[in-house]
C-alpha positions as CSV (number, residue, x, y, z in Angstrom):
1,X,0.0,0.0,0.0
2,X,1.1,3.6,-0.8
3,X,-0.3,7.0,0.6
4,X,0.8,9.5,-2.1
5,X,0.6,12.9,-0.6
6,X,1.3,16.6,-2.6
7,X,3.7,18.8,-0.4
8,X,5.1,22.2,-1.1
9,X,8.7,23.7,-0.3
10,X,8.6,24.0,3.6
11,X,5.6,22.0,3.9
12,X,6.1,18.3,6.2
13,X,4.4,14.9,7.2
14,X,4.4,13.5,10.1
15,X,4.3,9.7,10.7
16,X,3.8,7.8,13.8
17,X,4.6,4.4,14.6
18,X,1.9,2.4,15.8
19,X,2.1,1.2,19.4
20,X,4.2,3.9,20.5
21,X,3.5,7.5,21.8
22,X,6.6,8.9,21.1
23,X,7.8,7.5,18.0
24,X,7.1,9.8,15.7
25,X,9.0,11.2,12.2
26,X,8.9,14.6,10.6
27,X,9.6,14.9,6.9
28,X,9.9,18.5,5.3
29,X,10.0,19.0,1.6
30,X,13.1,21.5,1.9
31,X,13.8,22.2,-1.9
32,X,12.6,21.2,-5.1
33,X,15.0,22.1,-8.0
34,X,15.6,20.3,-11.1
35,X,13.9,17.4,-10.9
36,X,15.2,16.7,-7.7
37,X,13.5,17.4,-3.8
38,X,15.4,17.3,-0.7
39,X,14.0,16.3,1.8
40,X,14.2,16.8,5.7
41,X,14.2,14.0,8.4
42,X,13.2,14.5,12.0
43,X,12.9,11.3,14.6
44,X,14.2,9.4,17.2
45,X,18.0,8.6,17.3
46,X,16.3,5.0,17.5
47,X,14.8,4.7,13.8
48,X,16.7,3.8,11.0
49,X,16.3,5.6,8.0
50,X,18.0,4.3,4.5
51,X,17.9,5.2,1.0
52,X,16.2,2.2,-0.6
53,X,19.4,1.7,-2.5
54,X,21.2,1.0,0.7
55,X,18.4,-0.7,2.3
56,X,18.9,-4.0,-0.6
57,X,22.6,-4.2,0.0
58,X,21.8,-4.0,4.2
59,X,19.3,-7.1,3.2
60,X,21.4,-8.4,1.1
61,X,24.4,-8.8,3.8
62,X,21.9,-10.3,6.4
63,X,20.6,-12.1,4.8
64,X,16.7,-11.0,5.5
65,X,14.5,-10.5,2.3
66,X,12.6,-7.2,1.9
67,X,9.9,-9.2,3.3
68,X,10.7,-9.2,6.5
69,X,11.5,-5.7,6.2
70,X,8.3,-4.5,6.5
């Protein structure tokens, strides 16, 4: 399943993690330019965050499938 969600420069989502009151991730559309949008990240030391490119080699050296993952 996918939420897709229209954000302008300066403009954020926050996400919350079920089961947890303080758990929670900011992310700020900071620029848009070229085809490209940077994005800002705001959470908890605690959660990972990954490019998906980096996510499949971290799966790939433990062995896990993107399966369990999710």
């Amino acid at each position: 399943m996918m939420l897709v969600l229209t954000r302008k420069n300066r403009e954020s989502v926050t996400i919350a993690f079920p089961g947890t009151s303080n758990q929670l991730m900011k992310v700020t559309v900071l620029d848009t330019r070229g085809g490209k949008v940077r994005l800002g990240i705001e959470g908890d030391r605690s959660i990972h965050v990954l490019r998906s490119e980096l996510l499949k080699v971290d799966i790939a050296v433990e062995g896990a499938t993107f399966a369990d993952c999710r």
